[in-house]
C-alpha positions as CSV (number, residue, x, y, z in Angstrom):
1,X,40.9,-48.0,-165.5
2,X,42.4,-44.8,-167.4
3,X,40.7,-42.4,-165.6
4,X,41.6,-44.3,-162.1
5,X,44.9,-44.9,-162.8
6,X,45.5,-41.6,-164.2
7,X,44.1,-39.7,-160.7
8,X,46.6,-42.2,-158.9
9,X,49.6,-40.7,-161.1
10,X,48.1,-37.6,-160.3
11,X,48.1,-38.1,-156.5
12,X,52.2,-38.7,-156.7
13,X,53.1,-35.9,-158.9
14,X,50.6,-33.5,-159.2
15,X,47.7,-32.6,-161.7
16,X,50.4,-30.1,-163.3
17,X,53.2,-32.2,-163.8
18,X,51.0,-35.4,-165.7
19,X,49.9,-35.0,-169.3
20,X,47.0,-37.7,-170.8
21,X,45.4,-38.6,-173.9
22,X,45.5,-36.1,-176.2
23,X,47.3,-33.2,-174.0
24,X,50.2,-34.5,-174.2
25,X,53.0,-32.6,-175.8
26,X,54.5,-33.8,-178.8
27,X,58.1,-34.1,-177.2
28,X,56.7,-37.3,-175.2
29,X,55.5,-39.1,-177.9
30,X,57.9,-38.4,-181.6
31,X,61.1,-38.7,-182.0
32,X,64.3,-36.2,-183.0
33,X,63.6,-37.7,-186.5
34,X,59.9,-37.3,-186.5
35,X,59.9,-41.2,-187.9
36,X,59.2,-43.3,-184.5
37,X,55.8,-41.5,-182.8
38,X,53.3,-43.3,-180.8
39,X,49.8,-42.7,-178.4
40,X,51.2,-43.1,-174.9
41,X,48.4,-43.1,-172.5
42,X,50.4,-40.5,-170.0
43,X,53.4,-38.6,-169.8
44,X,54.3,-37.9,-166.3
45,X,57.3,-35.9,-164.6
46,X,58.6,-37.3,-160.9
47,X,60.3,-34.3,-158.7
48,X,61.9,-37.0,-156.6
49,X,63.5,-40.9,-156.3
50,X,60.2,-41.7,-154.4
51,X,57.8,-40.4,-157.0
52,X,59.5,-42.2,-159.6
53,X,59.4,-45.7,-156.9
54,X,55.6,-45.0,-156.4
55,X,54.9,-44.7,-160.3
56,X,56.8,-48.0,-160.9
57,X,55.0,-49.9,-158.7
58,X,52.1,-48.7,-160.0
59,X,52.5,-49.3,-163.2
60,X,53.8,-52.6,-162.3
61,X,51.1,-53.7,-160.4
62,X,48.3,-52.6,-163.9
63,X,51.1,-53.9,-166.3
64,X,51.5,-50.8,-167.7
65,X,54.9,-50.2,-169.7
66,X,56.8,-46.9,-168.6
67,X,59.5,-46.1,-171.0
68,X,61.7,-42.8,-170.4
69,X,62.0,-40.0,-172.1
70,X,65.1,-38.0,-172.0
71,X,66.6,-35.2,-173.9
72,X,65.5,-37.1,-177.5
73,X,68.5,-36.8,-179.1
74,X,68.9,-40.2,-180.4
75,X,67.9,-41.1,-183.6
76,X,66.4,-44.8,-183.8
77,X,62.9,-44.5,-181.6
78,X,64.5,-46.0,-178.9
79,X,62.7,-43.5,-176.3
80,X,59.4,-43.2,-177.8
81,X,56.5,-44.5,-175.6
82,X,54.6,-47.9,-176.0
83,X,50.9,-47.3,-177.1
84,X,49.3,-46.7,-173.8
85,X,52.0,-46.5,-171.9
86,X,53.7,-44.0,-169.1
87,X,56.5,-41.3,-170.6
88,X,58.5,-41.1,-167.5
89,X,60.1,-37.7,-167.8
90,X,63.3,-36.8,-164.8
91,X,63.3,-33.2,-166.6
92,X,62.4,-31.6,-163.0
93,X,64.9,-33.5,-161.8
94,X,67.6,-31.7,-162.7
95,X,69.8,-30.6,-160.2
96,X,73.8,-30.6,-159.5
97,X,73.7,-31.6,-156.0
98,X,77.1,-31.3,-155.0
99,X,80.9,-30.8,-156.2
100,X,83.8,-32.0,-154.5
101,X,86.7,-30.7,-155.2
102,X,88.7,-32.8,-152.9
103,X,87.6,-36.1,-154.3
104,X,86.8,-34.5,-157.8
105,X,83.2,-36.0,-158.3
106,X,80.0,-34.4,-158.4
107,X,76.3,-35.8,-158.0
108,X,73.8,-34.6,-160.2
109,X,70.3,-36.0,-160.7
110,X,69.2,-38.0,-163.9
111,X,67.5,-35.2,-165.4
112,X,70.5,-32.9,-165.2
113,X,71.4,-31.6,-169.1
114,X,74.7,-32.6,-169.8
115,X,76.1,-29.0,-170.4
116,X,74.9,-28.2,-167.3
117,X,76.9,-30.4,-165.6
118,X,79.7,-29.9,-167.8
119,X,79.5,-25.5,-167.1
120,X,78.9,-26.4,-163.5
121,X,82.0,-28.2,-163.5
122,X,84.0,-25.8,-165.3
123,X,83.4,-23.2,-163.3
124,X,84.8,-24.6,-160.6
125,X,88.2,-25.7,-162.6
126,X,87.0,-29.6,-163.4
127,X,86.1,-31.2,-166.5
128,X,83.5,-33.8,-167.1
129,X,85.2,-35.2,-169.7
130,X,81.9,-36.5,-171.3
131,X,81.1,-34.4,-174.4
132,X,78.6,-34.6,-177.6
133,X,76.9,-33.1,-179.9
134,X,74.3,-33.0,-177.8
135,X,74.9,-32.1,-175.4
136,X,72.4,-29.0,-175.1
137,X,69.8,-31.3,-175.0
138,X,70.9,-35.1,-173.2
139,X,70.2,-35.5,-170.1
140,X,73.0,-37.3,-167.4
141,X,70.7,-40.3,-167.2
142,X,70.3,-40.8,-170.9
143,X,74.0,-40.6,-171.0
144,X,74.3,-43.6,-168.3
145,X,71.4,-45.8,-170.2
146,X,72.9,-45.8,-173.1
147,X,76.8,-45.5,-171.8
148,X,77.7,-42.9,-174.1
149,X,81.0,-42.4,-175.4
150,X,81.4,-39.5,-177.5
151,X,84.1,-37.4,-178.8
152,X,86.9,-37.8,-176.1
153,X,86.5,-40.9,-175.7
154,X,89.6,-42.1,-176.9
155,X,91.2,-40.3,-173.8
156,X,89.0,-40.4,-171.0
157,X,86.8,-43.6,-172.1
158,X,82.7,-44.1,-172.3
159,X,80.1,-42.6,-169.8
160,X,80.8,-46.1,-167.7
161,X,84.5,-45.0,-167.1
162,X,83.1,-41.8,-165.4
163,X,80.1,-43.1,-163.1
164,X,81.4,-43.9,-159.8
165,X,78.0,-44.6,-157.8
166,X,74.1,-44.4,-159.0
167,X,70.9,-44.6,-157.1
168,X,68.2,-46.0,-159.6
169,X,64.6,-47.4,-159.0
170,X,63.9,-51.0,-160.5
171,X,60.7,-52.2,-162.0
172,X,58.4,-53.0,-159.2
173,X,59.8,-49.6,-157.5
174,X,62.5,-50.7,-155.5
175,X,65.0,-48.0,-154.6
176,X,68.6,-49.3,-154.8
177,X,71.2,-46.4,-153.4
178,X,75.3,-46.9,-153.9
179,X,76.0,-43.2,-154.3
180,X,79.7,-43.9,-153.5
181,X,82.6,-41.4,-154.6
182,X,85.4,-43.9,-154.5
183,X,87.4,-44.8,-157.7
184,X,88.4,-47.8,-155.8
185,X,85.4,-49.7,-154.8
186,X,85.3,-53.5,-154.3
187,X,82.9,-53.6,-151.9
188,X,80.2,-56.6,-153.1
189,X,79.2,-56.9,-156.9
190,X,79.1,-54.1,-159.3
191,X,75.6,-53.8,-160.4
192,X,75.8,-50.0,-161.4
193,X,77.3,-51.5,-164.3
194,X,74.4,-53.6,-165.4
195,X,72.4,-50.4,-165.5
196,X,75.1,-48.6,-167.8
197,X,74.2,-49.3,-170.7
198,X,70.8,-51.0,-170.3
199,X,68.9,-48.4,-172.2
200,X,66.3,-48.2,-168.8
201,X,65.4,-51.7,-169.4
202,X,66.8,-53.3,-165.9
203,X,65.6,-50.1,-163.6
204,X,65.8,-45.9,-163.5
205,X,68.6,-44.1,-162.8
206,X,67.8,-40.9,-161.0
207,X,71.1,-39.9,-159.4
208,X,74.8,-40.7,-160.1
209,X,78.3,-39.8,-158.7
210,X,80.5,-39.1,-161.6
211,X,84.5,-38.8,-162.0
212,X,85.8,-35.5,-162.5
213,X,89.2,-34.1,-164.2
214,X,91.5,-31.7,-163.3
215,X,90.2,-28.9,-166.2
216,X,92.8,-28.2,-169.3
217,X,94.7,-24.8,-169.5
218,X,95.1,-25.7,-173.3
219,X,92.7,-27.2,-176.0
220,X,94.2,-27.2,-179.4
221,X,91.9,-28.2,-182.8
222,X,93.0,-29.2,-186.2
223,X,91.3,-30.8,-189.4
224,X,93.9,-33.0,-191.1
225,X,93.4,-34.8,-194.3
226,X,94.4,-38.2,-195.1
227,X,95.0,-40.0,-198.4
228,X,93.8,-43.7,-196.7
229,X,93.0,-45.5,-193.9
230,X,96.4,-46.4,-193.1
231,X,97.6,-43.0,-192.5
232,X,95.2,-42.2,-190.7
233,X,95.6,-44.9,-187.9
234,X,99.4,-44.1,-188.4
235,X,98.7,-40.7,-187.9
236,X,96.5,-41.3,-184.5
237,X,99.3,-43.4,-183.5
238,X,102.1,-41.2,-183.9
239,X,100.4,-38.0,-181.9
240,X,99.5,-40.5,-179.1
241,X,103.2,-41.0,-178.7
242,X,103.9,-37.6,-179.2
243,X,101.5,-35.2,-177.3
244,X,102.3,-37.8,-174.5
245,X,98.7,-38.2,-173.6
246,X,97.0,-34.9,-174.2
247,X,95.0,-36.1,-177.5
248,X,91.5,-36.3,-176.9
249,X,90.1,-36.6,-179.4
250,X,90.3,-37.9,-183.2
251,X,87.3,-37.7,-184.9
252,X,87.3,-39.6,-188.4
253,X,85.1,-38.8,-191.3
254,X,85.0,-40.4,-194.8
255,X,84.7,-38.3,-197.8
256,X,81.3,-38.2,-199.0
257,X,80.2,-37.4,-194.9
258,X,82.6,-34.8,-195.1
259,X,81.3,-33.4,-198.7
260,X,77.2,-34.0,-198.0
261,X,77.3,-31.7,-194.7
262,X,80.0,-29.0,-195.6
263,X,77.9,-28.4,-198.9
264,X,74.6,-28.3,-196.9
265,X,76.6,-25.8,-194.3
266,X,77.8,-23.4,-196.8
267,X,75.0,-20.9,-196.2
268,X,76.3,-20.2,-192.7
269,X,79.8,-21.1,-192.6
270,X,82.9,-21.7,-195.5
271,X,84.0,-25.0,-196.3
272,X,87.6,-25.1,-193.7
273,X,89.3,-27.4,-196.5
274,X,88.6,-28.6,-199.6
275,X,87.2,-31.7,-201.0
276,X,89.0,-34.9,-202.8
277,X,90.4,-36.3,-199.7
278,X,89.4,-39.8,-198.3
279,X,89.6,-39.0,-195.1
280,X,89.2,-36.3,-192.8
281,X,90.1,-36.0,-189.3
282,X,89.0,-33.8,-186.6
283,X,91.9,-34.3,-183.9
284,X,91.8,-32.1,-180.5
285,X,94.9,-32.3,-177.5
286,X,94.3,-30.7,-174.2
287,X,97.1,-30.2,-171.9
288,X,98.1,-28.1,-168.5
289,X,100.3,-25.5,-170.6
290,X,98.9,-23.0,-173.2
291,X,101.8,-21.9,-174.3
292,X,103.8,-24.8,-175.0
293,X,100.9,-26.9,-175.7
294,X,100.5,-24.7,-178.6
295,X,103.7,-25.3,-179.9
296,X,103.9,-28.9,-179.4
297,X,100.6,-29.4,-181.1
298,X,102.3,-27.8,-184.5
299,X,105.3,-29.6,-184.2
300,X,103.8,-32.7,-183.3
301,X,101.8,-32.3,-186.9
302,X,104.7,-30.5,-189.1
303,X,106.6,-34.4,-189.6
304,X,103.8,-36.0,-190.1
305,X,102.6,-33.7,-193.0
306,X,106.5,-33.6,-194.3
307,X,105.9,-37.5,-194.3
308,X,102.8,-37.4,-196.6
309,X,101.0,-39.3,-193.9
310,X,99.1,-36.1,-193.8
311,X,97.9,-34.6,-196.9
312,X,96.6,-31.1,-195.2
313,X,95.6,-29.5,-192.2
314,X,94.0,-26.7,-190.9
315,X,94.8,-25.6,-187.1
316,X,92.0,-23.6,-185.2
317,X,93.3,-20.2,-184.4
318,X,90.7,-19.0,-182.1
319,X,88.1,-20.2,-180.1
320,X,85.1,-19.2,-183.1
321,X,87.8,-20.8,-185.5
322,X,87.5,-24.6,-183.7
323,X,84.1,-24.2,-183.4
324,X,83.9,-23.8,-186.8
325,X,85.5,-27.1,-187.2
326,X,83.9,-29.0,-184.8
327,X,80.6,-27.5,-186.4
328,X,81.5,-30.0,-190.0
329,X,80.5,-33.1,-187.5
330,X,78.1,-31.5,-185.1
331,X,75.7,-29.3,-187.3
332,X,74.1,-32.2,-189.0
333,X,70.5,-31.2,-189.7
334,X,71.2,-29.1,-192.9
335,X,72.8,-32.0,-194.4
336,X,70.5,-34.7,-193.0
337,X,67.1,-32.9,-193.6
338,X,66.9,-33.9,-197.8
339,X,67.4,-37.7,-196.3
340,X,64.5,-37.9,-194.1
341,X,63.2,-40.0,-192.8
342,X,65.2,-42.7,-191.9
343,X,67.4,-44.6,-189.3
344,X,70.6,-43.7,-188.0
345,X,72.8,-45.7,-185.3
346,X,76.4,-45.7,-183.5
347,X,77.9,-49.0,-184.3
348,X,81.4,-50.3,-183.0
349,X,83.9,-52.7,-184.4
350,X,87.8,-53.3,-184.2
351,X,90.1,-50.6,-185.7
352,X,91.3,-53.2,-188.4
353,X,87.5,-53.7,-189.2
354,X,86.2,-50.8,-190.3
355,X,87.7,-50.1,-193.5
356,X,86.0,-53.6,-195.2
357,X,82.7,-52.5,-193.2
358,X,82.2,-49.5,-194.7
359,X,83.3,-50.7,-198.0
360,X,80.3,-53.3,-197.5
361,X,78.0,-50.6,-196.2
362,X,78.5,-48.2,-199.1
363,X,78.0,-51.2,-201.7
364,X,74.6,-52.4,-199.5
365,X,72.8,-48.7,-200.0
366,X,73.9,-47.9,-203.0
């Protein structure tokens, strides 16, 4: 049956664009942490909605699994192929099809890289507000399967907040098509919202509509330091009220984070504050005036340090300088390469929870 079914995958895609066996590169079959890796039988890359139909209804009629494989940047195994399987790759895929400036939404395919879509945007004067550390490397239809949320999320909300219509392929290679560009849609049930968040398991996305935003004329950066939890909610609370809206993000980070991978970062880059703070906060506001963004931002932070609700803070000066910051929570593998290999997953809880959770976390691994 291998050698059949893999001239039948073959005859969809094309002998160049299907790996087997032993040919098939190692980005198919291990993960980013190089602790989940497996023998798929075929890794095979669809140019079109239709390939990808006629490959799941072949693999559905042999019982074959298909799993796909995105960008790889998650960390539990999640998109490593079953032994034997089909590593259903939407990397030629990867086209921004259209954006509408009108009803601010563009229409990318699956396989579309995140920053892609995000530059694409940008340059012409929208925001996908999506945005992650990797987002050099996720694709738009990882983003969907998993409903990312990422580091604005406070402001503009998860990857579901943002998709307003998907075409996907279901299991037995039905094509279902609701590329609408309405915010308002009540129009029958809401089944793009199954597949956000299903991790591929209820069908492939290959296209979506997403939300745009109006792009930013400021974006502001600081690093605060907090002497507990409290504060730090305080301190969220208090620049909600008074950046009126513009915070985007507010990035918390306990101490020993904070210490393990500005220590493993000091080759390449100085530590922006010093250590023997609880907690750390990366907090960015972007707003529709540079100028008096700027000003607000520092006055919005000057009573909240004179209160002692913040301890310190550093404010980004330049574009390098907030890069620089953001770097402490996005250039991880210095600090997480002496812990190899393990596990690592996003968890969510209530605010009021967390504190007592990681209390019971740290006291579970140590």
């Amino acid at each position: 049956m291998d050698d059949d079914f893999g001239k039948k995958l073959a005859g969809i895609v094309g002998q160049r664009h299907l790996q087997q066996g032993g040919d098939i590169a190692e980005r198919y079959r291990i993960d980013l942490t190089r602790k989940f890796a497996s023998c798929p039988g075929w890794a095979v890359k669809p140019g079109s909605a239709d390939e990808v139909s006629a490959i799941l209804r072949l693999a559905n009629a042999a019982g074959v699994p298909v799993t796909v494989v995105g960008g790889q940047s998650g960390t539990c195994g999640a998109a490593v192929p079953c032994d034997g399987g089909i590593a259903l790759s939407l990397e030629r895929m990867n086209r921004v099809l259209e954006i509408d400036l009108v009803s601010m939404t563009m229409t990318v395919e699956a396989g579309c890289i995140l920053q892609v879509a995000q530059e694409a945007a940008e340059a012409q004067g929208a925001l996908l507000p999506l945005d992650l550390g990797a987002r050099g490397s996720a694709m738009i239809g990882g983003t969907i399967g998993t409903n990312a949320g990422g580091n604005r999320v406070i402001r503009w909300g998860m990857m579901r907040d943002m998709v307003l219509g998907l075409e996907a392929v279901l299991a037995d290679g039905t094509v279902l098509s609701s590329l609408t560009g309405m915010i308002k849609d009540n129009a029958g049930y809401a089944w793009k919202h199954l597949l956000i968040g299903s991790e591929g398991t209820l069908g492939v996305v290959t296209k979506a509509v997403l939300r745009l935003r109006p792009l930013p004329a400021s974006r502001h950066t600081a690093l605060l330091a907090m002497d507990s939890f409290d504060h730090a909610i305080r301190v969220l609370r208090r620049l909600e009220v008074s950046l009126s809206g513009q915070v985007s993000s507010f990035e918390l980070m306990w101490e020993d984070f904070y210490r393990t991978h500005t220590e493993a970062q000091l080759a390449t880059r100085a530590r922006p504050m010093p250590l023997g703070y609880p907690l750390y906060a990366l907090v960015e506001a972007m707003g529709g005036d540079a100028q008096r963004d700027a000003e607000g931002f520092q006055l919005a932070l000057m009573p909240l340090l004179e209160e002692g609700l913040i301890a310190d803070a550093v404010i980004a000066q330049s574009a390098r300088e907030r890069d620089a910051l953001w770097a402490v929570l996005e250039d991880l593998d210095a600090g997480y390469a002496p812990l190899r290999p393990f596990a690592s997953y996003d968890v969510s809880m209530a605010i009021a929870r967390m504190p007592a959770f990681v209390e019971r976390a740290k006291a579970a691994v140590l």
